[in-house]
N, C-alpha and C positions, 0 to 999 in steps of 0.2 A: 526592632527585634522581630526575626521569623512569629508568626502564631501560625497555628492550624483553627479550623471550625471544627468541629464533629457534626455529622452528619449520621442522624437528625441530631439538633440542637439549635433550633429557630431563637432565638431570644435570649439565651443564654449566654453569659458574659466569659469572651475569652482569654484566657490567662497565656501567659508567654510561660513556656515549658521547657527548659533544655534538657533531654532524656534519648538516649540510642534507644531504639524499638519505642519509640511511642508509640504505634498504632499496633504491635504483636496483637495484643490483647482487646482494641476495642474492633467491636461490631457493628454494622455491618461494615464492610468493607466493600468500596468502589473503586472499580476501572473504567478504563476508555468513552467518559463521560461526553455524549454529544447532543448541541445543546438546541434545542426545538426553538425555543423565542426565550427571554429575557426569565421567567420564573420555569418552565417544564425544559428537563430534560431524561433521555435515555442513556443509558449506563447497566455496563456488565456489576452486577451486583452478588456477593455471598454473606448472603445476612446473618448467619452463624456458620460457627466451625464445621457443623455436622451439611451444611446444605451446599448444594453445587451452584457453580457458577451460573447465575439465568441473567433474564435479559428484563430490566422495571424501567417503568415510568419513573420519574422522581420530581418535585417538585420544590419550590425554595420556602414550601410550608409546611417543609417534614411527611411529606405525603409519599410513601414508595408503592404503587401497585406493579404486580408479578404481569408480564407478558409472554414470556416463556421460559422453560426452565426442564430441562432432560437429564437426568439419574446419568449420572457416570461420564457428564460431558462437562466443559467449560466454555460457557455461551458467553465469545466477547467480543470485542468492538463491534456494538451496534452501530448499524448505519439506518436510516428508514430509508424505503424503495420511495421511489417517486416517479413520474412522469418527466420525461426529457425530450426535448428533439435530437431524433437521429442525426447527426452529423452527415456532410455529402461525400455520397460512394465517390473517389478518383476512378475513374476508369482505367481497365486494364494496358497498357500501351506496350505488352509481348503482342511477337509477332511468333506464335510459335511452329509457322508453315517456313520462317527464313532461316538460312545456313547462317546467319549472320549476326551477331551481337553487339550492341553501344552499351561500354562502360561508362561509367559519369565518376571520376573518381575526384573530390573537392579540393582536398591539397593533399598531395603523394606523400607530403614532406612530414604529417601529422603522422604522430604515430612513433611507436618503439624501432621499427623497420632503416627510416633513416633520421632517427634522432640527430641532431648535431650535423647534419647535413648540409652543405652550402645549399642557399636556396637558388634556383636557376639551371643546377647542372642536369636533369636528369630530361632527355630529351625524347624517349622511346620506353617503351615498355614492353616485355616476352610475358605474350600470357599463354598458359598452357592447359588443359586438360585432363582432368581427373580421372579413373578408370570407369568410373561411374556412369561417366558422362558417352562412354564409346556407344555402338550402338548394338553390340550384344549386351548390354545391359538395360538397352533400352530408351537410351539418351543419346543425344547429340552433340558434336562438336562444332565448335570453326574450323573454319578452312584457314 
């Protein structure tokens, strides 16, 4: 059978409950719980009715300390920042001095366009140019 813990409620022996709204009423209340190591984690916390959404430490010892928490906001899914390695820049591979552009298009056939399409039949493609692209506007076309 479903139970819930209450939190805080370390020790405490939990009973199977069947009730619509069980939690209306109890306090604090937690969201978007992320979890540091095995006993600490951070969690959007409103520990009473009258208090805003802020951002606590929590622990599996019944321990919640406040880390931030702003009047008239709802501070939630905490994440902690951390250190990452950058990812590797692709370099740029426009040639934006040439008349001339390579489409890469993967399968023509995907797509709403030719749903139900024999596959095989489409041998050529008309691509055209948008007004945007002219060059009183300041872009370029193909030839």
């Amino acid at each position: 059978m479903p139970t819930a813990q209450r939190i805080p409620g370390r020790s405490q022996k939990v009973e199977p409950l069947i009730r619509d709204g069980l939690t209306q009423q109890s306090w604090p209340k937690f969201l978007h719980p992320y979890p540091l190591n095995e006993k600490y984690f951070i969690v959007s916390c409103k520990p009473t009715p009258q208090s805003s959404w802020g951002i606590y430490l929590v622990d599996v010892f019944d321990n919640m300390v406040l880390i931030k928490e702003t009047p008239d906001f709802a501070l939630l899914e905490p994440i902690p920042l951390r250190k990452t390695v950058r990812p590797p820049v692709i370099s740029d591979k426009v040639n934006l001095a040439s008349k001339k552009a390579t489409i890469y298009i993967s399968d023509i056939y995907e797509g709403e366009g030719l749903k139900g399409g024999p596959r095989g039949e489409v041998k050529s493609l008309r691509i055209f140019c948008l007004p945007l692209c002219l060059p009183e506007y300041g872009g370029g076309c193909w030839e």
